[in-house]
PASEBA-1860 file (N, C-alpha, C; in nm, 3 decimals):
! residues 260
1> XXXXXXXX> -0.982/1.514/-1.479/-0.869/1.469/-1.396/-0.897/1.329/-1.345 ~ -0.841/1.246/-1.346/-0.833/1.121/-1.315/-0.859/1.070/-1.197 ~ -0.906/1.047/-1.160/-0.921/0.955/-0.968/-0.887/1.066/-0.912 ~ -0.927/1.066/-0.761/-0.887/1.132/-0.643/-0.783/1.111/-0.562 ~ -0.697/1.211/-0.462/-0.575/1.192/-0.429/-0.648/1.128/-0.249 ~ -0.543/1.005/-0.265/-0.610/0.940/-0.167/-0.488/0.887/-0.064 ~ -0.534/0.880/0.068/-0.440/0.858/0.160/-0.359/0.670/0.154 ~ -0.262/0.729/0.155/-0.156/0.553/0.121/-0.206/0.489/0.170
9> XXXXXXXX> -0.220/0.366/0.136/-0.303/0.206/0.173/-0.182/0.151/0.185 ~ -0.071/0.178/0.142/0.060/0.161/0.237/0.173/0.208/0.238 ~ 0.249/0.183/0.259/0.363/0.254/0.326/0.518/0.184/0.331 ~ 0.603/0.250/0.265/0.757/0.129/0.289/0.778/0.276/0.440 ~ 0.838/0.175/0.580/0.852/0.303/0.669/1.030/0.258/0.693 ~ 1.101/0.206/0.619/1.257/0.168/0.692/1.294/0.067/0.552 ~ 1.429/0.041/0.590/1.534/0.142/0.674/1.605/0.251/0.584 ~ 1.654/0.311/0.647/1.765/0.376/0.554/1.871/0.307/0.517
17> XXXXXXXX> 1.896/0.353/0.418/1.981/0.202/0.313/1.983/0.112/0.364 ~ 1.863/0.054/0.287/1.834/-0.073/0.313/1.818/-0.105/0.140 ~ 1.729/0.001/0.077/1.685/-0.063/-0.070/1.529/-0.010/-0.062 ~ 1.547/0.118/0.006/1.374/0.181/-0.019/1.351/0.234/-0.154 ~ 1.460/0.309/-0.167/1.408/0.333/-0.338/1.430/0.272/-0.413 ~ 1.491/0.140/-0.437/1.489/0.063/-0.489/1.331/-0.015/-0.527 ~ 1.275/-0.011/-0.382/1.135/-0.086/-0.391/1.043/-0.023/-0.465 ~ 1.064/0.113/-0.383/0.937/0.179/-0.461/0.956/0.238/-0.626
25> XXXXXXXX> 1.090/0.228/-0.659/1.138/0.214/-0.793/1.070/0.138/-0.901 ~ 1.059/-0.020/-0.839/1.027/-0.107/-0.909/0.859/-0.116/-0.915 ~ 0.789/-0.072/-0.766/0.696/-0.132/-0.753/0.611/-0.016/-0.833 ~ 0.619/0.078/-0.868/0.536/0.153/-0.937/0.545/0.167/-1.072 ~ 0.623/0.072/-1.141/0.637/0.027/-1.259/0.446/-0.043/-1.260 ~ 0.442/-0.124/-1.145/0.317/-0.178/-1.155/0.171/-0.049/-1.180 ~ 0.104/-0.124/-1.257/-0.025/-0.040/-1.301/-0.108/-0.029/-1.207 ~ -0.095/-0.121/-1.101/-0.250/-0.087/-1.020/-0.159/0.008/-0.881
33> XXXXXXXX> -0.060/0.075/-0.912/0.046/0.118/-0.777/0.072/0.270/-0.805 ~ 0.015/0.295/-0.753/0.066/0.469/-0.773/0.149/0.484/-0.673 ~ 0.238/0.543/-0.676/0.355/0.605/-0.574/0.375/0.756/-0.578 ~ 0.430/0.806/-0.468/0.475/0.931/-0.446/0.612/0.957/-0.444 ~ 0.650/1.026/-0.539/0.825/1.019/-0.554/0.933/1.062/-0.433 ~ 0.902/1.184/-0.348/0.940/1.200/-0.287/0.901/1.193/-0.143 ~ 1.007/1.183/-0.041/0.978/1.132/0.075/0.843/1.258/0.226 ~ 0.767/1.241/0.200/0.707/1.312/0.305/0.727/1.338/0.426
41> XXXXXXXX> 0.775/1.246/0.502/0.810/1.266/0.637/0.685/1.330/0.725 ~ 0.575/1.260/0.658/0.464/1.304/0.756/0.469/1.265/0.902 ~ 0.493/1.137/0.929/0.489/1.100/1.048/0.632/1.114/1.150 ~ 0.695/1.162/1.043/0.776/1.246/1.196/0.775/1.380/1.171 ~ 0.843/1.425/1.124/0.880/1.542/1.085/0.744/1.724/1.078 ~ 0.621/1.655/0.971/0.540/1.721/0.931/0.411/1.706/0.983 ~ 0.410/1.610/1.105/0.285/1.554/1.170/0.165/1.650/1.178 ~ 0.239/1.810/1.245/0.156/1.902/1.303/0.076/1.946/1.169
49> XXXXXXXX> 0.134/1.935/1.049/0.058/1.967/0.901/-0.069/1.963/0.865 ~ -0.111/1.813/0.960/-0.235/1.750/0.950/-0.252/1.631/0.816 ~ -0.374/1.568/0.843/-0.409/1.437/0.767/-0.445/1.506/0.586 ~ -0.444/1.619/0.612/-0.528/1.660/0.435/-0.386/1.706/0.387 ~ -0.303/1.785/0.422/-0.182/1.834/0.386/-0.112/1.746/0.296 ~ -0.133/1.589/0.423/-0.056/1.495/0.362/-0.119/1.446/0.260 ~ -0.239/1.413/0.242/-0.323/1.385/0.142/-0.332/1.431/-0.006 ~ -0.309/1.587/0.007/-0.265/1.636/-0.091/-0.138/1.658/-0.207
57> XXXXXXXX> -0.064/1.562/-0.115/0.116/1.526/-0.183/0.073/1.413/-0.250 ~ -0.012/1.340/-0.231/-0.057/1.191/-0.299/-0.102/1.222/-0.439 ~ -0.035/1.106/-0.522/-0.067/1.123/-0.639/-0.249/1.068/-0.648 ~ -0.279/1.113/-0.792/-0.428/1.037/-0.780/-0.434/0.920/-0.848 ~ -0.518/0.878/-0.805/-0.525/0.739/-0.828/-0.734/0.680/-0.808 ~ -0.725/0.556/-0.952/-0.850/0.507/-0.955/-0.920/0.431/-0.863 ~ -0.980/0.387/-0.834/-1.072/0.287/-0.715/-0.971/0.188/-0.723 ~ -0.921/0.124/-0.834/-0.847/-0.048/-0.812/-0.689/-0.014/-0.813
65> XXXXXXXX> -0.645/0.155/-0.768/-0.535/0.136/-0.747/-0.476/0.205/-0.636 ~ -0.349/0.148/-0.579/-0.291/0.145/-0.467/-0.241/0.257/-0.417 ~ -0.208/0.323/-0.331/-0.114/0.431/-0.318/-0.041/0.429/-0.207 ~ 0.104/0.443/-0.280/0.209/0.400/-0.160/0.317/0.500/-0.186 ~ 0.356/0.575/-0.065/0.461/0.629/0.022/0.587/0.557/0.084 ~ 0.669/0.623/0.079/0.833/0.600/0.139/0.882/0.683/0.209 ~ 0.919/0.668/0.343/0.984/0.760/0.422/1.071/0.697/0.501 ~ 1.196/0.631/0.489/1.242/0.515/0.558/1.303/0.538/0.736
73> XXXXXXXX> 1.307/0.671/0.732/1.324/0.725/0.926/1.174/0.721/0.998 ~ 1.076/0.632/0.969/0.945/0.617/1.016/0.987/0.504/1.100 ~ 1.043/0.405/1.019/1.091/0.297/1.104/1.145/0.300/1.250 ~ 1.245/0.425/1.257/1.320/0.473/1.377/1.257/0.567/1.499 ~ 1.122/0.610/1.426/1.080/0.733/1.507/0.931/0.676/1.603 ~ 0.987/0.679/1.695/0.905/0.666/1.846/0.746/0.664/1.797 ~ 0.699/0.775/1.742/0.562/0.822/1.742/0.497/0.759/1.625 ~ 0.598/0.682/1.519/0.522/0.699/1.418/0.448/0.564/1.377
81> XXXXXXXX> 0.450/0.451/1.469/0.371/0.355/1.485/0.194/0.382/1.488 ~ 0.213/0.467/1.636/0.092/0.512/1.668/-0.028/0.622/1.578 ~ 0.110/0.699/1.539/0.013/0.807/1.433/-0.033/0.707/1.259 ~ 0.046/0.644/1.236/-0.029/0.571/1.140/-0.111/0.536/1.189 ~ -0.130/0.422/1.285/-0.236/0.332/1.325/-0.371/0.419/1.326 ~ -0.302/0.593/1.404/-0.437/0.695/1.384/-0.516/0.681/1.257 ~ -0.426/0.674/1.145/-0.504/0.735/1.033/-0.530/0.581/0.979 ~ -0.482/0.471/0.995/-0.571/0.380/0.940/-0.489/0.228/0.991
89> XXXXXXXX> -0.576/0.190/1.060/-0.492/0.012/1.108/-0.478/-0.100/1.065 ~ -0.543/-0.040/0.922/-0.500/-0.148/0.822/-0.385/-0.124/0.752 ~ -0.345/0.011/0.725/-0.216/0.028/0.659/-0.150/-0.054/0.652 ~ -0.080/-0.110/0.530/0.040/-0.225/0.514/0.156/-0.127/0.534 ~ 0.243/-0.209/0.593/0.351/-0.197/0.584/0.515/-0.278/0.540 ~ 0.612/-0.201/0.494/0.687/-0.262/0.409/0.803/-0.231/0.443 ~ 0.929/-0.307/0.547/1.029/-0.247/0.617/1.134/-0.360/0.469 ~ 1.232/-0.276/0.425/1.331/-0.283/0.334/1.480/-0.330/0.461
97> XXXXXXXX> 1.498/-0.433/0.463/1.628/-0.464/0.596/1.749/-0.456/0.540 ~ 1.873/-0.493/0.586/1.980/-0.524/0.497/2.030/-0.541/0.661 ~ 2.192/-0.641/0.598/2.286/-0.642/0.712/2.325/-0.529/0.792 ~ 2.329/-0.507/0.896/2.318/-0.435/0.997/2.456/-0.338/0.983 ~ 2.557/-0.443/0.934/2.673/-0.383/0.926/2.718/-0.266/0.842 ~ 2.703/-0.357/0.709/2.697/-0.291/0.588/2.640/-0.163/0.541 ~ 2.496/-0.185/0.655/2.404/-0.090/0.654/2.461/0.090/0.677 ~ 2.530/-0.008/0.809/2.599/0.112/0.896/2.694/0.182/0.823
105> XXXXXXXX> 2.782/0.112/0.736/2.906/0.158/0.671/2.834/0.251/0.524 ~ 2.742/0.190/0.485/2.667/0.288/0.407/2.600/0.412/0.447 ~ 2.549/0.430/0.555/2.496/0.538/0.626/2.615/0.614/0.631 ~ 2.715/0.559/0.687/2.845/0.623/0.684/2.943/0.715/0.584 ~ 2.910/0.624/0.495/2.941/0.667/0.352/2.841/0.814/0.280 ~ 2.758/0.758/0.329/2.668/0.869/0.263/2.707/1.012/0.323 ~ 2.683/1.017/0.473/2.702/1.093/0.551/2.823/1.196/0.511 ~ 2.978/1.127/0.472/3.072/1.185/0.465/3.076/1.211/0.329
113> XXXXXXXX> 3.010/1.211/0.239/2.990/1.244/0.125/2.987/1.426/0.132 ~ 2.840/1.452/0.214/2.800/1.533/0.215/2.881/1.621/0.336 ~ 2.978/1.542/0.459/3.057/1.620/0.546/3.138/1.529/0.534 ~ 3.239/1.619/0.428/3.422/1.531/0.468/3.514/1.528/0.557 ~ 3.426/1.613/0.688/3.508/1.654/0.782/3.495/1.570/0.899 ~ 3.388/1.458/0.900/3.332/1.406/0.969/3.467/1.330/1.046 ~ 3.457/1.299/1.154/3.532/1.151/1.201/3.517/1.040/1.177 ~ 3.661/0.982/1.175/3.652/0.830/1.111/3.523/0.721/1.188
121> XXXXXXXX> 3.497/0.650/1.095/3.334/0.554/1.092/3.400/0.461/1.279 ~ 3.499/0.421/1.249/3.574/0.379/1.361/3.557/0.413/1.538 ~ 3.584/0.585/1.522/3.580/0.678/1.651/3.444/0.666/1.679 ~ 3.342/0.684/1.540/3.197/0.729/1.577/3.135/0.586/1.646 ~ 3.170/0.490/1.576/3.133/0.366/1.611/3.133/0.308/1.779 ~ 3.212/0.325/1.831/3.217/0.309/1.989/3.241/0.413/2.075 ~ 3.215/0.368/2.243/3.219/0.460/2.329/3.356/0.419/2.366 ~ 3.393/0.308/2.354/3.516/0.273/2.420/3.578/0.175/2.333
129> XXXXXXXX> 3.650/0.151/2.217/3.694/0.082/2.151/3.795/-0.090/2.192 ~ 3.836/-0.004/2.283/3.914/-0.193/2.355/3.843/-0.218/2.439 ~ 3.738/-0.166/2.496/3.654/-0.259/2.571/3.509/-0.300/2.474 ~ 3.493/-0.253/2.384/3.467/-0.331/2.253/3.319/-0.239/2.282 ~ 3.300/-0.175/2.343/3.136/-0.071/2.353/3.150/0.007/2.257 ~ 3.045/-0.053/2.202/2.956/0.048/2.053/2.886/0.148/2.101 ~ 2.881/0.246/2.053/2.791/0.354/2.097/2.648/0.364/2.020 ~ 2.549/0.263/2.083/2.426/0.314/2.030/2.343/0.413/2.013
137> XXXXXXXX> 2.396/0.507/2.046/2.335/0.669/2.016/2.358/0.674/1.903 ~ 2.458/0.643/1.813/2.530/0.691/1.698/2.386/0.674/1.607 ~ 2.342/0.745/1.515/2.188/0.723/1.439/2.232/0.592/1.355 ~ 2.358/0.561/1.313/2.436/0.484/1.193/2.434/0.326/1.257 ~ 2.420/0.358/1.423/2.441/0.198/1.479/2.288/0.207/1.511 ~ 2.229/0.268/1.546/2.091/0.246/1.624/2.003/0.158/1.522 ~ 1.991/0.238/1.390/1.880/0.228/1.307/1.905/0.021/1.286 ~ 2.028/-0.004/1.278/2.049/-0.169/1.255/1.992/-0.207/1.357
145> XXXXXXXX> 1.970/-0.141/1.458/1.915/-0.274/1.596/1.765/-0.301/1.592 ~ 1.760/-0.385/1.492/1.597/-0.418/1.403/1.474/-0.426/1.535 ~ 1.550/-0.552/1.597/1.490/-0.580/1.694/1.361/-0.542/1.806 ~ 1.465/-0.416/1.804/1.409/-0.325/1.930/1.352/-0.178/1.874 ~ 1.346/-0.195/1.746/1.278/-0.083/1.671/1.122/-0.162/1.657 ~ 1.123/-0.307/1.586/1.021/-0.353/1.553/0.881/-0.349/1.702 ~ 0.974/-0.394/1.798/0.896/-0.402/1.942/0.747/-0.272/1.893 ~ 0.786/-0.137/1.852/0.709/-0.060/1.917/0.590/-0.066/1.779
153> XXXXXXXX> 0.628/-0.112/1.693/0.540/-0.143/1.550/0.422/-0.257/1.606 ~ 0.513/-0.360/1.670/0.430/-0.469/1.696/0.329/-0.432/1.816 ~ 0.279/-0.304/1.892/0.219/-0.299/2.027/0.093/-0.194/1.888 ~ 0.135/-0.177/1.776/0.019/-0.113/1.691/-0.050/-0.210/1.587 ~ 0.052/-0.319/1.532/0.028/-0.344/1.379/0.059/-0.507/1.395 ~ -0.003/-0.568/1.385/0.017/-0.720/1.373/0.125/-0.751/1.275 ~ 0.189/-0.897/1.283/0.288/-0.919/1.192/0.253/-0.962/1.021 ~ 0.118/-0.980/1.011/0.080/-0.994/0.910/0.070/-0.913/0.824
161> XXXXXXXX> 0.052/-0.729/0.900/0.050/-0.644/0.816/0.204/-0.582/0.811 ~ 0.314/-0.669/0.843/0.448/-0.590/0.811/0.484/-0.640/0.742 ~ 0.536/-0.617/0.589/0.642/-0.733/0.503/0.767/-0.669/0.517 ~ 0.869/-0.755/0.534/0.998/-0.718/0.532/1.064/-0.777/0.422 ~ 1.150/-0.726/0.342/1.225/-0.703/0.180/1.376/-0.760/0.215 ~ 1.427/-0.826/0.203/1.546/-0.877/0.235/1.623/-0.799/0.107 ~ 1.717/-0.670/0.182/1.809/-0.573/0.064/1.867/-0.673/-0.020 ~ 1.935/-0.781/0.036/2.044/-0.827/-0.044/2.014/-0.920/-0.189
169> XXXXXXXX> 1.853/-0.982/-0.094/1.803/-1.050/-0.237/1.748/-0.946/-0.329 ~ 1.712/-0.793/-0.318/1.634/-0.701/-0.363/1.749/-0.693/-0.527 ~ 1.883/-0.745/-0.440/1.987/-0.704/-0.606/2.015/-0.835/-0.667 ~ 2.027/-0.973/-0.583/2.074/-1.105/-0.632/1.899/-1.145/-0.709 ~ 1.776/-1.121/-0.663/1.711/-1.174/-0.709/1.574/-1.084/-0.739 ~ 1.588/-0.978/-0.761/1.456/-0.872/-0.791/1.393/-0.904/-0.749 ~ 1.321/-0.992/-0.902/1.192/-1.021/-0.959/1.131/-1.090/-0.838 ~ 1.219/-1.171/-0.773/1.181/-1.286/-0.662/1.128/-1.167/-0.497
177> XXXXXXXX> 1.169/-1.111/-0.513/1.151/-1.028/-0.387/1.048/-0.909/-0.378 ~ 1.016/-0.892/-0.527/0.941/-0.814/-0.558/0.764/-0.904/-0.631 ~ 0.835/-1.018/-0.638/0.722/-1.121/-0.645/0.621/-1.130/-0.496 ~ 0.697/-1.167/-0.387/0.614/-1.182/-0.254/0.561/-1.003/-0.209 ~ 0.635/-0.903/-0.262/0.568/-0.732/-0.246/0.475/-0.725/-0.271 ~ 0.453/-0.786/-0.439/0.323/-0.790/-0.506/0.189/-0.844/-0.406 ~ 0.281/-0.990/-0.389/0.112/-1.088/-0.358/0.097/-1.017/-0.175 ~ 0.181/-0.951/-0.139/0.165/-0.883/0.000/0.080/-0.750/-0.022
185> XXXXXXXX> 0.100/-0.688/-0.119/-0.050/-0.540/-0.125/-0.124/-0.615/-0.194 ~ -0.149/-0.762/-0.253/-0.305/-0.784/-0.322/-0.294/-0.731/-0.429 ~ -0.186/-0.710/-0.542/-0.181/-0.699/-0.637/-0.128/-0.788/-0.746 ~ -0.198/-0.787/-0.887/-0.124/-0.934/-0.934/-0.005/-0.948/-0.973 ~ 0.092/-1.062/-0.959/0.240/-1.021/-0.978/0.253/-1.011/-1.136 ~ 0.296/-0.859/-1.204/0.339/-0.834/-1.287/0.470/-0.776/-1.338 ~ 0.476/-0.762/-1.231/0.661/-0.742/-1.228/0.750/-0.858/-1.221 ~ 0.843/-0.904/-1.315/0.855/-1.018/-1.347/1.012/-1.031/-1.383
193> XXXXXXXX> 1.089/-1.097/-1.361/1.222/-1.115/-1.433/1.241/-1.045/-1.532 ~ 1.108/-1.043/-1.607/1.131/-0.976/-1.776/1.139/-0.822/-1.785 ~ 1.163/-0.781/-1.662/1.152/-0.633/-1.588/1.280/-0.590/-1.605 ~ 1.365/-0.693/-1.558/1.497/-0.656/-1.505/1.628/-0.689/-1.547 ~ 1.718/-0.571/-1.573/1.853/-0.618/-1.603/2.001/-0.583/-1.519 ~ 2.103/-0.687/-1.551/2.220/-0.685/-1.433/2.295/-0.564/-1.498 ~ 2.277/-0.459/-1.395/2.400/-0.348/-1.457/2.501/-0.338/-1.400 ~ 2.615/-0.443/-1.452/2.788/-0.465/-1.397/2.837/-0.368/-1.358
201> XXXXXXXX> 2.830/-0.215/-1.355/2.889/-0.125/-1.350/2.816/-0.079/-1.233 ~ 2.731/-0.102/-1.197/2.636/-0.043/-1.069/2.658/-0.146/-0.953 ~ 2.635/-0.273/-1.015/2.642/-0.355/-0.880/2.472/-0.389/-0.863 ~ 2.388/-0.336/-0.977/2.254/-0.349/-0.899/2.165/-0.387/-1.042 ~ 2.079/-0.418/-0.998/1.932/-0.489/-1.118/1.916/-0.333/-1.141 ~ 1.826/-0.319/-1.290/1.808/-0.197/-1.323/1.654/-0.224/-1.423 ~ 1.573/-0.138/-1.389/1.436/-0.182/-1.486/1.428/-0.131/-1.668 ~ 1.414/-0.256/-1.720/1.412/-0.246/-1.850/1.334/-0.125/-1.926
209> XXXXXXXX> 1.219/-0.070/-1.838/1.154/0.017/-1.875/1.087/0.089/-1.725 ~ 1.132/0.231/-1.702/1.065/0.287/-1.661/0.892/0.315/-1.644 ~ 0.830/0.352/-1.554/0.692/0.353/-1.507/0.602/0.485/-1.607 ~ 0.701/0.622/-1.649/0.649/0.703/-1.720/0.699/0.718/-1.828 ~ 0.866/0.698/-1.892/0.905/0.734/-2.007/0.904/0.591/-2.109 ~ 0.915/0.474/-2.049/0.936/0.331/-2.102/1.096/0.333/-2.181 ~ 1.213/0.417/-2.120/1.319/0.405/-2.118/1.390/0.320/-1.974 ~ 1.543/0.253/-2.015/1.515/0.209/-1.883/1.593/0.298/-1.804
217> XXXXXXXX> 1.571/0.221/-1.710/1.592/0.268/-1.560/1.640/0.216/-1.446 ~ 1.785/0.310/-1.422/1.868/0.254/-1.324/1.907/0.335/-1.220 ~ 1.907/0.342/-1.079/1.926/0.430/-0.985/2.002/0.516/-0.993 ~ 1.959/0.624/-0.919/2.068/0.773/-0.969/2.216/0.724/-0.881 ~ 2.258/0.844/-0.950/2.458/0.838/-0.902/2.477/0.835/-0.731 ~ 2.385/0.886/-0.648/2.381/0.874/-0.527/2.402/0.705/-0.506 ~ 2.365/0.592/-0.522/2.290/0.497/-0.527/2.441/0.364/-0.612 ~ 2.451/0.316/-0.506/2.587/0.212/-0.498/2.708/0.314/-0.469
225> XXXXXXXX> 2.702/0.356/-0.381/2.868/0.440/-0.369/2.960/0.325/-0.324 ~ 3.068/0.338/-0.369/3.179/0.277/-0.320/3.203/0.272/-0.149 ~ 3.197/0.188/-0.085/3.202/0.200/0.082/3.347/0.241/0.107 ~ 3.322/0.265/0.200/3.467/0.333/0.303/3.553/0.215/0.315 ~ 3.690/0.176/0.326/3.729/0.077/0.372/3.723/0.083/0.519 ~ 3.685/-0.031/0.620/3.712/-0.034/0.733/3.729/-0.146/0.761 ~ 3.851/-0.104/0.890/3.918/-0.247/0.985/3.828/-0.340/1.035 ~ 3.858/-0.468/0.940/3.782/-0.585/0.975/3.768/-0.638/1.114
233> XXXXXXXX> 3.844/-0.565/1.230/3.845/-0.625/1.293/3.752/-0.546/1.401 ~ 3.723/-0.436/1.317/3.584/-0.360/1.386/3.492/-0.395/1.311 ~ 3.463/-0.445/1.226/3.376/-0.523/1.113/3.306/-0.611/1.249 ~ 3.449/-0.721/1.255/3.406/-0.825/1.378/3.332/-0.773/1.474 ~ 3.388/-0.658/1.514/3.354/-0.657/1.684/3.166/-0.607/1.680 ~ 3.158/-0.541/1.549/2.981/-0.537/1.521/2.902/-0.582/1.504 ~ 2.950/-0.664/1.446/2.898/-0.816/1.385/2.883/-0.881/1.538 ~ 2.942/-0.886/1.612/2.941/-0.960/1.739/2.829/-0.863/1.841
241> XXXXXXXX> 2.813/-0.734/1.820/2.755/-0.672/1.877/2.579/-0.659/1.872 ~ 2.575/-0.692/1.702/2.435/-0.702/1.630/2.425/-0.859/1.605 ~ 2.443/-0.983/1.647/2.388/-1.110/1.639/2.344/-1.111/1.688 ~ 2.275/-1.090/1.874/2.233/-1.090/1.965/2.076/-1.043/1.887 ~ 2.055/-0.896/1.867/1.966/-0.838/1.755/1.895/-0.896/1.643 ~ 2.011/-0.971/1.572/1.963/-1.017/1.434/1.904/-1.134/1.471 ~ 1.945/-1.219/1.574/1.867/-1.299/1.616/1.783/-1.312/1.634 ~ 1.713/-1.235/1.739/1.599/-1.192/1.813/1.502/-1.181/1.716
249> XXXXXXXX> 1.522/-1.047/1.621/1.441/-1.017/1.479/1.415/-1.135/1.397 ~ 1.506/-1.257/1.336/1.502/-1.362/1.266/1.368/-1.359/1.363 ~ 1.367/-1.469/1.474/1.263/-1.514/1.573/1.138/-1.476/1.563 ~ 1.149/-1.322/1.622/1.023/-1.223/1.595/0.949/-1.234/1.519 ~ 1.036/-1.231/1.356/0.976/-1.234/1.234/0.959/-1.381/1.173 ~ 1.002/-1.466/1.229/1.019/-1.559/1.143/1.083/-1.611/1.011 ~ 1.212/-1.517/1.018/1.292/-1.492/0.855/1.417/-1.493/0.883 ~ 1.527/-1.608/0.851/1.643/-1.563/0.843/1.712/-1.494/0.741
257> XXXX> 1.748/-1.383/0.761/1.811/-1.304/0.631/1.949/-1.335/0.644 ~ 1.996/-1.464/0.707/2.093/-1.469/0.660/2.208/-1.369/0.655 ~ 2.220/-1.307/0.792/2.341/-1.189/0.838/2.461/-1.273/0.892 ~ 2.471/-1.404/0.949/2.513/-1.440/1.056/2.649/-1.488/0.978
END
């Protein structure tokens, strides 16, 4: 049996649709990157499991290669700064962003997929609509307020060990976004333009060859849904609600992603 199953040396922990499986899609195409396909939810969800439990979901992997996890509600969850830092304070980390808005309307989308009964994105969206109050409880508005999520990352994990993935270039420019992923875990960039192709019908880059079959490979049917239409003029009033946020985060991080 090949190498031993070894605890992630890093970690994508956010956001939800943002472009997490997208990342870890691509990035385990790479040879020195082992990934775990599905999401663990150790650090919120399965904590009480313990450190070997989780250990044992890890694929195996040789001395010169990587092993990385995806759970993108890590980002959102109170505790889960600290319990990484438990198990190792070097852990990299890899937050996947996207516009705040968009974000939301996709969460949205998804959501009513699975409950058509839900209330309109509109009602859920504020506490009070003409006095223009968003309801940040809503999980769909919270998770965008980058800002004040990052705060509790930064009192564990320096900014050097967070890379953040800008969603939008993840589809306008792959190779390019998945170029700085690479040289951020210390691996050599081999994932390359020559990886990737535009699939018109998806809306999204798709890999020329898969990591196990060397067929390619393009995100499942879950993955680009058509968004909900909604009133631009609640578009506005969010957009006005999350600049304040997106700001702050640009600053923090030092990155404009270009929401504004």
């Amino acid at each position: 049996r090949p190498g031993a199953k070894r605890l992630p040396k890093a970690i994508v922990v956010g956001v939800k649709k943002g472009g997490t499986r997208a990342v870890l899609e691509f990035i385990r195409v790479h040879p020195d990157v082992r990934a775990l396909g599905t999401e663990p939810h150790f650090f919120d969800r399965n904590y009480d499991r313990g450190l070997e439990w989780y250990r044992s979901l890890m694929p195996r992997t040789l001395d010169s290669q990587i092993t990385v996890e995806k759970t993108p509600s890590y980002f959102v969850t109170k505790e889960a700064p600290r319990r990484i830092f438990n198990m190792s304070r070097d852990t990299k980390l890899i937050v996947v962003v996207r516009n705040p808005v968009t974000r939301a309307i996709s969460d949205y989308t998804q959501t009513l997929s699975k409950k058509p009964d839900i209330p309109t994105f509109e009602v859920l969206s504020f506490r009070n609509r003409s006095l223009g109050l968003v309801d940040t409880s809503w999980n769909a508005i919270r998770i965008g307020m980058y800002a004040v999520h990052l705060e509790s990352w930064l009192q564990y994990f320096p900014l050097s060990q967070i890379h953040f993935v800008s969603g939008e270039k993840l589809i306008t420019d792959p190779a390019g976004e998945m170029g700085k992923v690479q040289d951020f875990l210390g691996v050599k960039r081999v994932i390359t333009d020559k990886h990737f192709y535009f699939n018109k019908t998806k809306g999204f880059p798709c890999l020329k060859k898969s990591e196990s079959s060397g067929l390619p490979r393009c995100l499942g049917k879950s993955k680009g849904r058509t968004h909900v239409q909604i009133d631009p003029e609640v578009i506005e009033q969010l957009r006005d609600f999350y600049r304040p946020y997106n700001i702050k985060f640009y600053e923090t991080v030092g990155q404009d992603f270009r929401w504004e």
